[in-house]
N, C-alpha and C positions, 0 to 999 in steps of 0.2 A: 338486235334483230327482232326481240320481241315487240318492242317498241314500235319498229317500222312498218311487221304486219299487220299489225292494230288500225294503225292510221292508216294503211293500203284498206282493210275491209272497212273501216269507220270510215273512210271518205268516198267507197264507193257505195254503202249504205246512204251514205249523206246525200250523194250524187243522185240516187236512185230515189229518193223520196223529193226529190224536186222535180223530177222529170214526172210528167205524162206518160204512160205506157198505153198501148192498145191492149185491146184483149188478148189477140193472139200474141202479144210481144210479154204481158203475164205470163200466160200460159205456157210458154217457152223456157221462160226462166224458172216455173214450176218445176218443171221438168228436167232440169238440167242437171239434178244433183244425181237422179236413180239413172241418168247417162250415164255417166260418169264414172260412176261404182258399175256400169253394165260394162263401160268401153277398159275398165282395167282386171274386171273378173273374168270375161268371156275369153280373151287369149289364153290367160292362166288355167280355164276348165278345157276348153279343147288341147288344149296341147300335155295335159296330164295322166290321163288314161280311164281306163273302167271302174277303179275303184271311186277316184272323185269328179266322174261324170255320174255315176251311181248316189254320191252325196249329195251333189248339186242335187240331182234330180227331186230327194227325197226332202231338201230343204226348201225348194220353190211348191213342191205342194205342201209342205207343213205350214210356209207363208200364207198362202192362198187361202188356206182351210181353218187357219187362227186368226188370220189378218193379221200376225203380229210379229213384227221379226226379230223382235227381243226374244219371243219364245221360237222360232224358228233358230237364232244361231247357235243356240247351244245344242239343239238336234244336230242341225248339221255338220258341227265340228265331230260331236260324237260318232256321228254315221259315218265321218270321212275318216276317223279313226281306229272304228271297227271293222270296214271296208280296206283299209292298208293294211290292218295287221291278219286280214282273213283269205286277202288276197296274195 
């Protein structure tokens, strides 16, 4: 299996550096990853409740305000942990 994934990403790599892209067809693919991570966190925070809608919260500004979300996840797990055990 490890095998096969390799060759699935290393042949659309491959794929992708022969083609022509437009700008905006870049920029799409930019973007696609922080989709991604949006379209499977965003169910999981709404549907969680105050304590880790409270975390979330407190990690998207730590983001913002360090620009860094290595130093942002380890606030946020702690906030979402301090926030369930206070709640």
């Amino acid at each position: 299996m490890a095998v096969v994934t390799y060759l699935t990403k290393a042949g659309g790599l491959w794929l992708l550096g022969r083609v022509d892209l437009s700008d905006r067809a870049a920029a799409a693919l930019d973007a696609l990853p922080g989709a991604v991570v949006v379209a499977i966190l965003a169910p999981a925070v709404v549907t969680a409740g105050p304590p880790t809608w409270l975390a979330a919260g407190v990690t998207v500004i730590a983001a913002r305000r360090t620009r860094s979300v290595l130093a942002a996840l380890p606030l946020g797990v702690g906030t979402t942990v301090f926030f369930r055990t206070a709640f």
